[in-house]
C-alpha positions in Angstrom: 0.0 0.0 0.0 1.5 3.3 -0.6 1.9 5.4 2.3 0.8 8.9 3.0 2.8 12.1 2.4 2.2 12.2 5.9 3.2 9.0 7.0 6.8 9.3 4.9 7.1 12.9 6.4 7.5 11.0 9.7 9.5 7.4 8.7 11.8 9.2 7.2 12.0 12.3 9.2 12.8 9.7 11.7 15.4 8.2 9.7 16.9 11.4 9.5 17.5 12.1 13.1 18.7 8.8 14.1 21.5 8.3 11.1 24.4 8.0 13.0 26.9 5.8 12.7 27.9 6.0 8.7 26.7 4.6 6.0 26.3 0.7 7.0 24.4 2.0 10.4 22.3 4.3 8.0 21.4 1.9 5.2 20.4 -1.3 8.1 18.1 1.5 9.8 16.3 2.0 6.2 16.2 -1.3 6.0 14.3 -2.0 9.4 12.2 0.9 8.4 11.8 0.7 5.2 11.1 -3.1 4.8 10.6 -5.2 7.9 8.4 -2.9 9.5 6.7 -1.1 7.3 6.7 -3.3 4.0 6.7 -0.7 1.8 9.2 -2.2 0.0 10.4 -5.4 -0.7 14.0 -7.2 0.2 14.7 -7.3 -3.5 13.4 -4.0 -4.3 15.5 -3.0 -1.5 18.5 -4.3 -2.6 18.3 -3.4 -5.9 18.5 -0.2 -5.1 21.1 -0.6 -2.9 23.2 -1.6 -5.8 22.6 0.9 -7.7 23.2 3.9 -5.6 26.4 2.0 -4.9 27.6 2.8 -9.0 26.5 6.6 -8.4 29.1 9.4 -6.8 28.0 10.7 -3.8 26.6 9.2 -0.5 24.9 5.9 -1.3 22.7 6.2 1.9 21.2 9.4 1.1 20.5 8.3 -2.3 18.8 5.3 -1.3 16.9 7.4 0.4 15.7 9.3 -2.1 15.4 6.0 -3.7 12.8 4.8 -2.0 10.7 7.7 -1.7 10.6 8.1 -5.3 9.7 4.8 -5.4 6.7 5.1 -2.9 5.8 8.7 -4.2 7.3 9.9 -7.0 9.5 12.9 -7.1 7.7 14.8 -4.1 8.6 11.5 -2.3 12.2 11.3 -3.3 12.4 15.0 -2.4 10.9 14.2 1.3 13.0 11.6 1.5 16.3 12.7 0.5 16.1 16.2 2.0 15.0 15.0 5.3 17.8 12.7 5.5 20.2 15.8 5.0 18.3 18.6 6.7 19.1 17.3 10.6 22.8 16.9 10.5 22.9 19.9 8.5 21.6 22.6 10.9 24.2 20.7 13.7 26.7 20.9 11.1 25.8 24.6 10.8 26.0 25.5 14.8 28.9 23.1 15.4 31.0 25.4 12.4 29.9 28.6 14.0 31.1 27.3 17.0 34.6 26.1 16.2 34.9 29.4 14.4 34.4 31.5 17.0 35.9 29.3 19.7 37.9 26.6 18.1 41.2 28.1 19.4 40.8 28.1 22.8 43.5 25.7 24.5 40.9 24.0 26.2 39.0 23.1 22.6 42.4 22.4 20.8 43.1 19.7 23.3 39.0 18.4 23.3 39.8 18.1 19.7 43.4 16.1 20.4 41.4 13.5 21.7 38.4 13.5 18.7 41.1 12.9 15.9 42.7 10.4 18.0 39.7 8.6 17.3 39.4 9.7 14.1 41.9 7.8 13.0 40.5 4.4 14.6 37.4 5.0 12.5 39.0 5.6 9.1 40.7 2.0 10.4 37.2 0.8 10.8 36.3 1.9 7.9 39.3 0.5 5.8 39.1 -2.7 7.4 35.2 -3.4 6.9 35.6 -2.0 3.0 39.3 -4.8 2.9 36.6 -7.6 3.6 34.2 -6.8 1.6 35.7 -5.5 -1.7 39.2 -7.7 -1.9 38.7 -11.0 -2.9 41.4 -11.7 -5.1 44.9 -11.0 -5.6 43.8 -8.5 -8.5 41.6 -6.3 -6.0 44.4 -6.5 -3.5 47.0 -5.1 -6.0 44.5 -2.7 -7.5 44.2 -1.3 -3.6 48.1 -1.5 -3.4 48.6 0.9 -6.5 45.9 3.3 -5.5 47.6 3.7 -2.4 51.0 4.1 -4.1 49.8 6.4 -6.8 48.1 8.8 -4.5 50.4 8.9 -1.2 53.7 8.9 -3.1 52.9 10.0 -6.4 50.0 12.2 -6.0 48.3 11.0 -8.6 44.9 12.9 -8.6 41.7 10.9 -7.1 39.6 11.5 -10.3 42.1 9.6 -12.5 42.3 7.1 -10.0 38.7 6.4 -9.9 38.7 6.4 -13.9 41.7 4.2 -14.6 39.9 1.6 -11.7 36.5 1.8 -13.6 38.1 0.8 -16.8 40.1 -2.0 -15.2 37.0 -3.4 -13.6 35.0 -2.9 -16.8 37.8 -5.2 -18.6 38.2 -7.2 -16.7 34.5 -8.4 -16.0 32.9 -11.4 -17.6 32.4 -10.4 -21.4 30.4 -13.9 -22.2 28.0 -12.5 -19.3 24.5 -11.2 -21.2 21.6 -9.2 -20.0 18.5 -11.3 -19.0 15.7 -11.2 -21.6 13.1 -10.9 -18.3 14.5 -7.8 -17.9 12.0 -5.0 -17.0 11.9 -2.0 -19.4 12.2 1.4 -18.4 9.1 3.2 -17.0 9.7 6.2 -18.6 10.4 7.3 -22.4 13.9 8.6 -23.0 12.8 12.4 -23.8 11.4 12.6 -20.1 14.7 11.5 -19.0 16.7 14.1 -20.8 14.1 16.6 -19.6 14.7 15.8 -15.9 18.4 15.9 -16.8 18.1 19.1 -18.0 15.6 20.9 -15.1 18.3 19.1 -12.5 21.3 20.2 -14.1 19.7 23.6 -14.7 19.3 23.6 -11.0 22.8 22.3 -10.3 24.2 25.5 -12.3 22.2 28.6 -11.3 23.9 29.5 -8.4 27.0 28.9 -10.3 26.4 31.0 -12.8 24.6 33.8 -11.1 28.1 33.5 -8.2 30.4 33.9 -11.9 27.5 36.8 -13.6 28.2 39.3 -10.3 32.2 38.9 -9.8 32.1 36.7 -6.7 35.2 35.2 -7.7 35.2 33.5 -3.8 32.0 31.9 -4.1 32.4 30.8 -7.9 35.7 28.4 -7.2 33.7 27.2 -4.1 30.6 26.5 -6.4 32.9 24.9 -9.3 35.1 23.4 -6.6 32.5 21.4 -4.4 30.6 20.6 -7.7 33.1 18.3 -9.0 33.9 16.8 -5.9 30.1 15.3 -6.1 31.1 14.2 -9.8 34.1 12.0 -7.9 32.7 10.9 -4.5 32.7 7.7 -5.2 33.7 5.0 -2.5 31.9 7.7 0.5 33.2 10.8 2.0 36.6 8.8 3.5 38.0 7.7 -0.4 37.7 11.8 -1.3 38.7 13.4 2.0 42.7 13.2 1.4 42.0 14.9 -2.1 39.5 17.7 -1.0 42.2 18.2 2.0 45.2 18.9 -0.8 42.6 21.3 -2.8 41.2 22.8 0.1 44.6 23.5 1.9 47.4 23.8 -0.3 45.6 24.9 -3.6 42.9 27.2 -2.5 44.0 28.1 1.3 40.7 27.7 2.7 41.5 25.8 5.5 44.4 24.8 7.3 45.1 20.7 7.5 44.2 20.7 11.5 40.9 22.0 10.6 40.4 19.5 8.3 40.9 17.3 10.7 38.8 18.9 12.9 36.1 18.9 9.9 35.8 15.5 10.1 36.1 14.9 13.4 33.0 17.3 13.8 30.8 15.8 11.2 31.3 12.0 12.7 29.0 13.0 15.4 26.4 14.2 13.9 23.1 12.5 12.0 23.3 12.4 8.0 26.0 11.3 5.4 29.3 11.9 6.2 30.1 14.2 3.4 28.2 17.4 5.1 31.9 17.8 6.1 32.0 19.6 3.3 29.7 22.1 4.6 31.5 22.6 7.6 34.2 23.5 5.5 32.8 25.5 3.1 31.3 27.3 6.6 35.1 27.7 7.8 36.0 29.1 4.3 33.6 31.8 4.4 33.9 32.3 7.6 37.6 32.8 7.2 37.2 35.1 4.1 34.1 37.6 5.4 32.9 36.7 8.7 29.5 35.3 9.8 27.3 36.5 6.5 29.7 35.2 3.9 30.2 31.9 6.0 26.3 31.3 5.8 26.0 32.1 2.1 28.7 29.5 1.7 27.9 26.8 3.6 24.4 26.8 1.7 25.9 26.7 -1.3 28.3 24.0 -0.7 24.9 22.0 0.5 23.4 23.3 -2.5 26.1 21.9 -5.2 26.9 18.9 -3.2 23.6 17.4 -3.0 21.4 18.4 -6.0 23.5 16.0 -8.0 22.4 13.4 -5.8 18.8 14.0 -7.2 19.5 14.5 -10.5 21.6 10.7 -10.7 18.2 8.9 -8.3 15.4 10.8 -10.5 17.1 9.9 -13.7 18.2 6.9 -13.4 15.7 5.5 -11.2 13.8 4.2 -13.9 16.6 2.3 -15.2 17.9 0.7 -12.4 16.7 -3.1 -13.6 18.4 -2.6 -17.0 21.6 -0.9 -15.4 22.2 -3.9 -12.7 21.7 -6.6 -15.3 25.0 -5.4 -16.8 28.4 -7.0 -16.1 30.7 -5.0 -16.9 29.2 -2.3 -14.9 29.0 -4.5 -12.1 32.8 -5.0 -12.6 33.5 -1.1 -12.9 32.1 -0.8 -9.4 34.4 -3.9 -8.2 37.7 -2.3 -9.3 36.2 1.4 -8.0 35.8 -0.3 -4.4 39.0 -1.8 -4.7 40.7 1.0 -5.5 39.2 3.2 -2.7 40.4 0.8 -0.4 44.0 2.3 -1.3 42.7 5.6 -1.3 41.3 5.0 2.4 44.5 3.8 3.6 45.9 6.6 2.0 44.0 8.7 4.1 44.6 6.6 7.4 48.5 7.2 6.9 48.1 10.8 6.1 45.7 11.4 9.4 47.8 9.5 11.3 51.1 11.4 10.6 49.5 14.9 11.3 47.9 13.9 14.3 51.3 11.7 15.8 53.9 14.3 14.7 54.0 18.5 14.9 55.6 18.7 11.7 55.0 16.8 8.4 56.7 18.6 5.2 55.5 18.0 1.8 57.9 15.9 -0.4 58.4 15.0 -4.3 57.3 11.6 -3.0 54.6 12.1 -0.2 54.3 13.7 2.9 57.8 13.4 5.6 57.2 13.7 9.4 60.0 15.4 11.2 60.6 12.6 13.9 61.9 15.3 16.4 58.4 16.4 16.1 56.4 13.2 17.2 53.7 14.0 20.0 53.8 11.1 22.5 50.2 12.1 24.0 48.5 11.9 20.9 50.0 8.5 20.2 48.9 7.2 23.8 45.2 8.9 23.1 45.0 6.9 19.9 46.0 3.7 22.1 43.0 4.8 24.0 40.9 5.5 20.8 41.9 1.8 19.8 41.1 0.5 23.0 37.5 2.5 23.5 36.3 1.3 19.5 38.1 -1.4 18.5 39.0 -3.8 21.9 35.6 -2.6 23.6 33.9 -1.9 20.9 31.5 1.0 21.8 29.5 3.1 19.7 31.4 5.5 17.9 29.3 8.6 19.5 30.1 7.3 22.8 33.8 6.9 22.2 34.1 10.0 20.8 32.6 11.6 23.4 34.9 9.6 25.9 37.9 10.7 23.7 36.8 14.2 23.9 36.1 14.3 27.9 39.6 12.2 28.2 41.9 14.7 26.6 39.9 17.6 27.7 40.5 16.1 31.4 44.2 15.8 30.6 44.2 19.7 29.8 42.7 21.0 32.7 44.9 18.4 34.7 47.8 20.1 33.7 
């Protein structure tokens, strides 16, 4: 039965306010929602769709989603769905910024953060670790990973090309004998109404763009063009991009410095939503930075604005095609060498946080970043011991243990 406006108002309204935890934590709460209680759609149906917002850039668990309220509703309930997945950790994201803007340099809230990217570097090892076992199965995945690492922490190869040349590898390598089932269902929508939704959703993509680039705002325009083709690239979730929008962010554009990137992410693992709202916290920081409270709000719904409108234009055009899409190999095979290959990129980004975060000074080199060794910071190192203990040994939520990391270093401050 197809539910109410109402009634997907509140389901997912709910769903929105209790997404912590990532991605996996997000898309099992849809699930228990979605399908074992409410039955509005089936485990098939479900999965389906999981799949395919899998092979689309940008955060799979919003788009599923959005997903499933188009699928229940049409547009107006992919709309509901999608934006009130977003909308809650947004508005925390939005105070939490202001906050670490205007008070993030305090001594007492540098060391609260010591302790938060301690444990931010046990999650993006949880996070590499549960992507290892699911996406290397073969010596092939396992040396894809090992190149992607190579080519971006030594070489600095940039993430875009990485995701490409991984794509094509898995393309080639999938089953070429594989053919699409003949009991495959049709699309549900003629091709001209496809290229029309294209075209009002990239129209809508674009007009802040363009209006930022019409009045001079040369600030706002890079952000715009900037942010935009980071939700062209975000494959693999907001870890696999983060080391790339860090080198953009800090050493291109000096936006940010790389502790508040840190921070950024440190920020955005506590709050409901898809991780890649760290984004707007740091397109929040940037305008903060560059013009003070006004600027930072114009730019923090902008980044939100360029980020996520992608999102609906790949769910409401593709939606219809999601049956003839999955029953392709070799697309299937683009997305295995894409995961592989972000597992590299992840540990990538586990190396990189962990040097800034165990040593004062790391210097950029022809071939990676170098940590000065006189530099190494033995408390961090024993509050990521900590961090290891609290998530991986006892296992507790992440919330809690960030929490417990945040009270643990703050303690040690006010100790003395």
């Amino acid at each position: 039965m197809e539910p109410s406006v109402l009634n997907l108002v509140r389901v997912f309204g709910r769903i929105g306010l209790l997404s912590f935890g990532g991605p996996a934590a997000q898309i099992s709460l849809m699930h228990n929602e979605l399908v074992s209680r409410h039955k509005w759609l089936e485990e098939k149906q479900f999965l389906g769709a999981l799949s395919f917002c899998m092979l689309l850039p940008g955060p799979e668990a919003m788009q599923l989603a959005t997903y499933a309220g188009w699928r229940l509703r049409g547009v107006i309930g992919g709309l509901i769905a999608g934006l009130l997945f977003v909308l809650p950790g947004a508005v925390v994201i939005l105070g939490l910024a202001l906050g670490y803007a205007s008070f993030g340099q305090m001594p007492v809230i540098q060391a609260v953060f010591a302790g938060i990217k301690a444990a931010v570097i046990v999650i993006v090892l949880q996070a590499l670790l549960s992507l290892a076992r699911r996406a290397l199965s073969g010596w092939d995945d396992w040396a894809l990973a090992l190149t992607a690492f190579v080519a971006m922490f030594f070489l600095s190869v940039p993430f875009p090309l990485i995701i490409l040349a991984a794509a094509l590898w898995g393309m080639a390598r999938a089953d070429s004998s594989a053919t699409t089932p003949d009991s495959v269902a049709p699309a549900r929508v003629p091709l001209a109404q496809t290229l029309g939704t294209v075209a009002l959703w990239g129209a809508l993509w674009a007009a802040p763009i363009l209006l930022a680039w019409a009045m001079g705002a040369t600030f706002l325009t890079e952000i715009a063009l900037f942010f935009s083709k980071l939700a062209v690239v975000t494959f693999g979730g907001a870890y696999a991009v983060l080391a790339y929008m860090t080198q953009a962010v800090v050493e291109t554009h000096g936006w940010l410095t790389t502790p508040q990137m840190i921070d950024a992410l440190g920020l955005a693992e506590t709050t409901p939503g898809p991780l890649i709202l760290v984004t707007q916290f740091v397109g929040l920081l940037a305008g903060f930075a560059q013009g003070g409270l006004p600027l930072a709000l114009l730019t923090g719904a902008l980044t939100l604005w360029v980020t996520f409108t992608p999102c609906f234009l790949w769910i409401f055009a593709g939606a219809p095609y999601v049956e003839a899409l999955l029953a392709r190999p070799r697309l299937e095979g683009a997305l295995s060498g894409i995961s592989a290959a972000v597992t590299g990129v992840i540990l990538n980004l586990s190396v990189w946080f962990a040097l800034h975060v165990l040593f004062d000074t790391v210097t950029r080199t022809p071939l990676g970043p170098r940590p000065e060794l006189a530099s190494f910071l033995p408390l961090n190192a024993a509050l990521v011991v900590l961090a290891g203990v609290f998530l991986l040994v006892l296992r507790l939520p992440m919330i809690l243990g960030l929490a417990l990391m945040a009270a643990a270093a703050g303690g040690l401050h006010l100790l003395g």
